[in-house]
PDB file as gemmi writes it, atoms N, CA and C in Angstrom:
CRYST1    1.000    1.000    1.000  90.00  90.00  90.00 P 1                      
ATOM      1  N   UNK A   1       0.838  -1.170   0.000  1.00  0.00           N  
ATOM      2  CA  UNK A   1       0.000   0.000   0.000  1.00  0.00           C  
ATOM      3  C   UNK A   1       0.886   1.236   0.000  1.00  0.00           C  
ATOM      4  N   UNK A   2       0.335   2.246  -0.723  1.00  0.00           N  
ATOM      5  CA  UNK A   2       1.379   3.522  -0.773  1.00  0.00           C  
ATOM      6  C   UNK A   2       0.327   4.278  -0.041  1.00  0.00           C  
ATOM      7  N   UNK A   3       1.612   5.131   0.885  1.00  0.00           N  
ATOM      8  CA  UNK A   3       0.195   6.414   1.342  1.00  0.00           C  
ATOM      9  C   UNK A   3       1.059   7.626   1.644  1.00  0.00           C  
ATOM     10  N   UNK A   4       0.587   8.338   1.365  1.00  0.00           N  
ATOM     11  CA  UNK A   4       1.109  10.245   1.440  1.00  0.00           C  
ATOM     12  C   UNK A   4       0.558  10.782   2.962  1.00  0.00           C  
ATOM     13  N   UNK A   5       1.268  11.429   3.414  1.00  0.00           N  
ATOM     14  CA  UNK A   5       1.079  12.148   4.797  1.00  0.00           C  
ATOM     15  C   UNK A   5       1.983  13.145   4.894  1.00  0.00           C  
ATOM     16  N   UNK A   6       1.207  14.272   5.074  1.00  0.00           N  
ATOM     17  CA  UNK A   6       1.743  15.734   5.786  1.00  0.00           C  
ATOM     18  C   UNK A   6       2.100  15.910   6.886  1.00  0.00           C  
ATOM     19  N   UNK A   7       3.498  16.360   7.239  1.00  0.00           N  
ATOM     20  CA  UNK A   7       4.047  16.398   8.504  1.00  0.00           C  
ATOM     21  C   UNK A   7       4.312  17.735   8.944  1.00  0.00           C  
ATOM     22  N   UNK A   8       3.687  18.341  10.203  1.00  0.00           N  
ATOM     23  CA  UNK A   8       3.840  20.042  10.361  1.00  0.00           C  
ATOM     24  C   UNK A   8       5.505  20.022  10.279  1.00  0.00           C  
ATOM     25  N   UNK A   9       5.797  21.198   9.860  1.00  0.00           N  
ATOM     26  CA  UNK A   9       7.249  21.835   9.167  1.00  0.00           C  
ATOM     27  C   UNK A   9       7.884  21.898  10.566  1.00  0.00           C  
ATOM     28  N   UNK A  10       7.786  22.260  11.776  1.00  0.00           N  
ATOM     29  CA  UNK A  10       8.371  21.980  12.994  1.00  0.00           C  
ATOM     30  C   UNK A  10       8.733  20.549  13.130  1.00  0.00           C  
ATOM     31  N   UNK A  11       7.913  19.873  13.265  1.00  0.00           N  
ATOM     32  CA  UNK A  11       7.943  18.055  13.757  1.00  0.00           C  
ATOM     33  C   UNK A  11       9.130  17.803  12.275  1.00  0.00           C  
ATOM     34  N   UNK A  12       8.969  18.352  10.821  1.00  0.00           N  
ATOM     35  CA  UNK A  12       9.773  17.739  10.280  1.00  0.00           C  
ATOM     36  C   UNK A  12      11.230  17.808  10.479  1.00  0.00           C  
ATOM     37  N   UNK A  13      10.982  19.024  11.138  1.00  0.00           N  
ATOM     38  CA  UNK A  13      12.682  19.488  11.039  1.00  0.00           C  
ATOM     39  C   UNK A  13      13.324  19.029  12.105  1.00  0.00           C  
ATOM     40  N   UNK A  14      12.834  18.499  13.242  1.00  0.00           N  
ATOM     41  CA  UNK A  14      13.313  17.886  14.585  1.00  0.00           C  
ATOM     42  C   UNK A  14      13.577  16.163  13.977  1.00  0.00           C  
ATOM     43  N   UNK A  15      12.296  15.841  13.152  1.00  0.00           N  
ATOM     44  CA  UNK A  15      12.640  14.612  12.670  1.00  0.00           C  
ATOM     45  C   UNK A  15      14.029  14.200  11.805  1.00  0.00           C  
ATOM     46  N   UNK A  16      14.233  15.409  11.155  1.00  0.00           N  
ATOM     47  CA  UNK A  16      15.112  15.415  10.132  1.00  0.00           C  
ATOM     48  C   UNK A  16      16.928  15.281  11.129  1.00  0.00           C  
ATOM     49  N   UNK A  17      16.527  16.135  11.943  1.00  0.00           N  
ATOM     50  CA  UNK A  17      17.661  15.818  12.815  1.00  0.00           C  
ATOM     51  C   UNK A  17      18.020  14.545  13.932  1.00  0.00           C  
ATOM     52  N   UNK A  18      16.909  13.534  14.164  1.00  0.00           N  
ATOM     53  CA  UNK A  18      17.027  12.842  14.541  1.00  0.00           C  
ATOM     54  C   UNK A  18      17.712  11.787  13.349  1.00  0.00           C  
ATOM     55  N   UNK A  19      17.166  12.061  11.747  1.00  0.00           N  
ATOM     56  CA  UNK A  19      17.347  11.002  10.712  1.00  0.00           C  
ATOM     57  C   UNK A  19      18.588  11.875  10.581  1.00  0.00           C  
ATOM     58  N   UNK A  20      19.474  13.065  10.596  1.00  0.00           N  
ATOM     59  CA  UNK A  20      20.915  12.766  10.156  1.00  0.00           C  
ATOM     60  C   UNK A  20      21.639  12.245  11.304  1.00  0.00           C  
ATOM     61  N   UNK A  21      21.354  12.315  12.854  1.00  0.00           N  
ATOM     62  CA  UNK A  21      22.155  11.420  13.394  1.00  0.00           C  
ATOM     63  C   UNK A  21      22.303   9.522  13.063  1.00  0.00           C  
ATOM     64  N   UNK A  22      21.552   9.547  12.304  1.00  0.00           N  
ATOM     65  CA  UNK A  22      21.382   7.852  11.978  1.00  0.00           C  
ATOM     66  C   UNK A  22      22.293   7.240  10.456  1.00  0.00           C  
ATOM     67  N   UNK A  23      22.507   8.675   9.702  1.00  0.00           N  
ATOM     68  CA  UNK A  23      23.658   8.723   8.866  1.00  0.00           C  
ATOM     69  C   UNK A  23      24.891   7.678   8.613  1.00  0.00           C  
ATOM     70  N   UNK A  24      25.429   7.694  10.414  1.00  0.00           N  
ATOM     71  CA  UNK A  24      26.582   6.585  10.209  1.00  0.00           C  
ATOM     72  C   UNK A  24      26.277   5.088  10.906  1.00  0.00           C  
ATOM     73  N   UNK A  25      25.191   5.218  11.191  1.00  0.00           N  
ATOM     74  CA  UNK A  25      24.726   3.656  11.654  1.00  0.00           C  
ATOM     75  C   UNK A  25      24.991   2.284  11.317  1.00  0.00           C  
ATOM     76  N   UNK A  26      25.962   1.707  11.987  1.00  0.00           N  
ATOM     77  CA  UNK A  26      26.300   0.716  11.157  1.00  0.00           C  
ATOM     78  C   UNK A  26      25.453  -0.938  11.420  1.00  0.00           C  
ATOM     79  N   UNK A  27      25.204  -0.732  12.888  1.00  0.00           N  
ATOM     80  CA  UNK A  27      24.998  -1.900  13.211  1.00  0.00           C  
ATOM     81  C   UNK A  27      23.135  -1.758  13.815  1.00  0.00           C  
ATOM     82  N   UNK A  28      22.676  -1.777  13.116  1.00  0.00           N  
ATOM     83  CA  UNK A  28      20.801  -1.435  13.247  1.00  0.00           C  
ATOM     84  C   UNK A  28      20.158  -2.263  12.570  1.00  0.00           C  
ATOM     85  N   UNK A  29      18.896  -2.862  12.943  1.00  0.00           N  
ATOM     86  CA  UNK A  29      17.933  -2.929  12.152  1.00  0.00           C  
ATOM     87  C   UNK A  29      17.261  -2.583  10.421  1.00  0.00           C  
ATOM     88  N   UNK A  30      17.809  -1.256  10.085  1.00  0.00           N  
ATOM     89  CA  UNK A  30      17.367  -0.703   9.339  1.00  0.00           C  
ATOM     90  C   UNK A  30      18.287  -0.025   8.434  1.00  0.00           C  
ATOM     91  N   UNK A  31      19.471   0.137   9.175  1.00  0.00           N  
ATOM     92  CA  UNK A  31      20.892   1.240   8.696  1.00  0.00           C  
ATOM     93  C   UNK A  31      20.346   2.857   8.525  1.00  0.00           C  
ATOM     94  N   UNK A  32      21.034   3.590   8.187  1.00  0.00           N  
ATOM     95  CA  UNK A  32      20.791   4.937   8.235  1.00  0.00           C  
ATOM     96  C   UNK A  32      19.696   4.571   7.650  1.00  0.00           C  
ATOM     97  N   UNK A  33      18.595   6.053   8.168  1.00  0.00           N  
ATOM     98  CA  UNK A  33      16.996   5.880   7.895  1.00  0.00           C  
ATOM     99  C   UNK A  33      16.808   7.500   6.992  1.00  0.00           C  
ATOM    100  N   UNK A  34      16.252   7.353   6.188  1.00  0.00           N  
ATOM    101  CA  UNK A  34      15.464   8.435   5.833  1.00  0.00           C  
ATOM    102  C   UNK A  34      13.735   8.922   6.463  1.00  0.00           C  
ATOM    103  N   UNK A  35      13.364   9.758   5.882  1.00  0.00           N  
ATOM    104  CA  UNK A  35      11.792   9.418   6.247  1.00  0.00           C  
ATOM    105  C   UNK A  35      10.876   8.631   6.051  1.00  0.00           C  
ATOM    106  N   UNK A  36      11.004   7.681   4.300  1.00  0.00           N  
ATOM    107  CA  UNK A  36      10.461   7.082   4.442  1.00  0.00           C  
ATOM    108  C   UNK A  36      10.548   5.360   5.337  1.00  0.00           C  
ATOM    109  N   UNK A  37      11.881   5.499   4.823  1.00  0.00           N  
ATOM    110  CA  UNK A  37      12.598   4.395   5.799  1.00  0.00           C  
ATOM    111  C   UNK A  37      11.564   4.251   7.223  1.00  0.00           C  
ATOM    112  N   UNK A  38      11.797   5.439   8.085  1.00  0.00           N  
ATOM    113  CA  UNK A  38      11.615   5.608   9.302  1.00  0.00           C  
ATOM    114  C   UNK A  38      10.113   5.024   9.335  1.00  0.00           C  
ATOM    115  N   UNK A  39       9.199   5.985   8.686  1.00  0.00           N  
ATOM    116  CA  UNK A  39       7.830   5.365   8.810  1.00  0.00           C  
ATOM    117  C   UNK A  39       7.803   3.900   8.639  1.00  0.00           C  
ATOM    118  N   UNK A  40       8.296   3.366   7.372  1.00  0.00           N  
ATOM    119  CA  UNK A  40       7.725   2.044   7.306  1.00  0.00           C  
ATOM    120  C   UNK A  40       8.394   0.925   8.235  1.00  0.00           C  
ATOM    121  N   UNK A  41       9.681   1.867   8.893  1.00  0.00           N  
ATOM    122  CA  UNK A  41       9.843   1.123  10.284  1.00  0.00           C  
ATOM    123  C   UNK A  41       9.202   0.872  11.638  1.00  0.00           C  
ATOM    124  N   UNK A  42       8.772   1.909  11.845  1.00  0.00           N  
ATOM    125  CA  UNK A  42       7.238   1.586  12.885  1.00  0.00           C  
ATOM    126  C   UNK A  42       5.968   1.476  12.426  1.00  0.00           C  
ATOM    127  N   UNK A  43       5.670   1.274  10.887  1.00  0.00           N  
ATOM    128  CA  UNK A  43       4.618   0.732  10.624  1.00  0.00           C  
ATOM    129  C   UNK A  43       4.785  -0.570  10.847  1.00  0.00           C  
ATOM    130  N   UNK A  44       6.318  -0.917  10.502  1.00  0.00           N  
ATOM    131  CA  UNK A  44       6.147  -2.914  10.221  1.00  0.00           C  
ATOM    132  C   UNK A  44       6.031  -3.128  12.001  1.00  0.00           C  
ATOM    133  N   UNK A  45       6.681  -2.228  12.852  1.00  0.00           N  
ATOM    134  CA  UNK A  45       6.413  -2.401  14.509  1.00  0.00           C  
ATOM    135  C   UNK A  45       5.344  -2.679  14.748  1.00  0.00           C  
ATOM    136  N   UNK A  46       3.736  -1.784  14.350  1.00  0.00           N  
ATOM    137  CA  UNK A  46       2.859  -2.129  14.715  1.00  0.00           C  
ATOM    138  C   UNK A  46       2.353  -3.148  14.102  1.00  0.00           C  
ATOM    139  N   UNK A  47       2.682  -3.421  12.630  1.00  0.00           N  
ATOM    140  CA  UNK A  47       2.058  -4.913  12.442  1.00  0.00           C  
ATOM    141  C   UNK A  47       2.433  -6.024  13.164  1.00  0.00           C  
ATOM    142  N   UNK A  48       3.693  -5.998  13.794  1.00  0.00           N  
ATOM    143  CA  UNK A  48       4.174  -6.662  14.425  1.00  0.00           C  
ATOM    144  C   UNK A  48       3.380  -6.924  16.069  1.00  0.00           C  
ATOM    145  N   UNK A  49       2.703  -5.872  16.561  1.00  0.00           N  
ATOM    146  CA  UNK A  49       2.000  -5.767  17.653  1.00  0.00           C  
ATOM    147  C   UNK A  49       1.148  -6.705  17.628  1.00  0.00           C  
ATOM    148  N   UNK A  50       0.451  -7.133  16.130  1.00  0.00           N  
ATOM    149  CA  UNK A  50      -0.884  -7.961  15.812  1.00  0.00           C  
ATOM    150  C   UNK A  50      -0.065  -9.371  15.751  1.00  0.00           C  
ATOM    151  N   UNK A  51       1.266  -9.688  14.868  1.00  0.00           N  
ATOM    152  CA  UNK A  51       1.741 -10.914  14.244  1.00  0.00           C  
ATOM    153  C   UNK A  51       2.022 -11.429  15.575  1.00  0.00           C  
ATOM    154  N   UNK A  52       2.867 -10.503  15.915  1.00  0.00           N  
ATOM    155  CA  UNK A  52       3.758 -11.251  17.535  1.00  0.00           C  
ATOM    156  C   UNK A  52       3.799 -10.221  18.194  1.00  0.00           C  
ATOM    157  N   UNK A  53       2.523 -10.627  19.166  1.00  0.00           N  
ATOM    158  CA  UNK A  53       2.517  -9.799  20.260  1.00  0.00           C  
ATOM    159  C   UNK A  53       2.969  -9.266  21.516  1.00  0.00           C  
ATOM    160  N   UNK A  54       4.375 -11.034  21.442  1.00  0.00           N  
ATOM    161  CA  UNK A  54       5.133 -10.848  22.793  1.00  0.00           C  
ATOM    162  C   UNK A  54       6.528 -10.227  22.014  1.00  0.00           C  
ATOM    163  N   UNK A  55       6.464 -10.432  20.931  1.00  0.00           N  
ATOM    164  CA  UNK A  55       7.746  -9.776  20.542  1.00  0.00           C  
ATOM    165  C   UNK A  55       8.162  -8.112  21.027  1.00  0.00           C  
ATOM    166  N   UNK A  56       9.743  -8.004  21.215  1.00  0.00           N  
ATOM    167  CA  UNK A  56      10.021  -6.362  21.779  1.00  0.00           C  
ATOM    168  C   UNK A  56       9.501  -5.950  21.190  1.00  0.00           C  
ATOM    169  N   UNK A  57       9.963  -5.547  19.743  1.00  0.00           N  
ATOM    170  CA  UNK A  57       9.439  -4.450  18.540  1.00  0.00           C  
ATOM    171  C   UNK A  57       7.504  -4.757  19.459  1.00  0.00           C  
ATOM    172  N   UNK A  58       6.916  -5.531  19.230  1.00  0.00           N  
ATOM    173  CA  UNK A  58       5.231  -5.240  19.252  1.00  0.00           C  
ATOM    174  C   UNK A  58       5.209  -4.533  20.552  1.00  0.00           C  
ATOM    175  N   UNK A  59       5.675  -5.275  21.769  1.00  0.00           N  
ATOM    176  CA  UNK A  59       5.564  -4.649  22.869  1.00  0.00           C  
ATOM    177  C   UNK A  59       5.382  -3.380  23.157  1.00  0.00           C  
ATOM    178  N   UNK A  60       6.762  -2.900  22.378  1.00  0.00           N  
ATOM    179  CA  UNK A  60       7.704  -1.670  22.724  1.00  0.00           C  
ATOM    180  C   UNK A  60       6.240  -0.670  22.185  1.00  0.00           C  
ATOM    181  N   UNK A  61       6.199  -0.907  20.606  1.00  0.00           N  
ATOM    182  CA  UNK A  61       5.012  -0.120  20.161  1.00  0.00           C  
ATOM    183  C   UNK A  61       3.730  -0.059  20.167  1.00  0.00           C  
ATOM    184  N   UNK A  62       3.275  -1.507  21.680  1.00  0.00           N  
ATOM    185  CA  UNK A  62       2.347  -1.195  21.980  1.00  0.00           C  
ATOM    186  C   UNK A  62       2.140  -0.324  23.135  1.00  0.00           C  
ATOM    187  N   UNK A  63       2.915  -0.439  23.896  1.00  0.00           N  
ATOM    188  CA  UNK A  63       3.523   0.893  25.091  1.00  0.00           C  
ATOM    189  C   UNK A  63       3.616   2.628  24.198  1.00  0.00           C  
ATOM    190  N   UNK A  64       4.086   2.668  23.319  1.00  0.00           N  
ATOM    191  CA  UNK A  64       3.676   3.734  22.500  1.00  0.00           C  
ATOM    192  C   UNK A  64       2.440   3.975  22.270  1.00  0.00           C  
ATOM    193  N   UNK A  65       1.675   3.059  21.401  1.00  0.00           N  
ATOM    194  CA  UNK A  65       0.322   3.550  21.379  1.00  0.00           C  
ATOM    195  C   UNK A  65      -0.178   3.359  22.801  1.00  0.00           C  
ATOM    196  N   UNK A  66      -0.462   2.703  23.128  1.00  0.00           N  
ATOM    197  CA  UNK A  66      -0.933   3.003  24.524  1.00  0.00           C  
ATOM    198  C   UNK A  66      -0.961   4.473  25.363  1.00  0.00           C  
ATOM    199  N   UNK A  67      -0.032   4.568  25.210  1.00  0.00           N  
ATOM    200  CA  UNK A  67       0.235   6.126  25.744  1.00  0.00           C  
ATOM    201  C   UNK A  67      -0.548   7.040  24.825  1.00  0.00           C  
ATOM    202  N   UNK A  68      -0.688   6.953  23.955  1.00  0.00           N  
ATOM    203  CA  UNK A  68      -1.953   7.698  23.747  1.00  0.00           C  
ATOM    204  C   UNK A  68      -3.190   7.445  23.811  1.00  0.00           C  
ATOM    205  N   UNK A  69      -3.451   6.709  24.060  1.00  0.00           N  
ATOM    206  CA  UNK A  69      -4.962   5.878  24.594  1.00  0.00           C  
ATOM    207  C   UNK A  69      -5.192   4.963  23.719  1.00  0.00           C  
ATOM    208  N   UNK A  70      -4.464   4.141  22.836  1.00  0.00           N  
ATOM    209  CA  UNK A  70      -5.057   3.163  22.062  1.00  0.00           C  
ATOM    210  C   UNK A  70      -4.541   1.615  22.819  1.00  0.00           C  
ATOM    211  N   UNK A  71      -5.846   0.395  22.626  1.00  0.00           N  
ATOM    212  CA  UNK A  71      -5.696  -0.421  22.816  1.00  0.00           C  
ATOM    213  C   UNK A  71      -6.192  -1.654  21.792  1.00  0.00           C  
ATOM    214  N   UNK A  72      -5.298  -2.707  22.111  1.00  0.00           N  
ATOM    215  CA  UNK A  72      -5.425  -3.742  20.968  1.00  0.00           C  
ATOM    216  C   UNK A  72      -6.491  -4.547  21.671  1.00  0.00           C  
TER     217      UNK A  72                                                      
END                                                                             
């Protein structure tokens, strides 16, 4: 599935600096991330919440959503 999303110009630019510290990453999951990188890295997290639910990655990002009031 492809999907487009607008990110306020503040949140991008804090994001953007979190994605050039990830630049020299050698040993990750993912290796240096861009934006889209990044998203479809905690998208596959939350599918992961549904596949394997005891897994870290699901855990971790169900403690994320959670914190904002969502529950599985």
């Amino acid at each position: 599935m492809k999907i487009s999303i607008t990110i306020p110009d503040g949140d991008a630019a804090l994001i953007a600096v979190f994605l050039a510290a990830t630049k020299d990453v050698t040993s990750s999951s993912h290796g240096p991330l861009d934006m889209q990188k990044l998203a479809a890295m905690l998208l596959e997290d939350v599918a992961l919440l549904v596949r394997r639910p005891g897994s870290w990655e699901g855990t971790t990002m169900m403690a994320v959503m959670a914190s904002h009031g969502y529950r599985l």
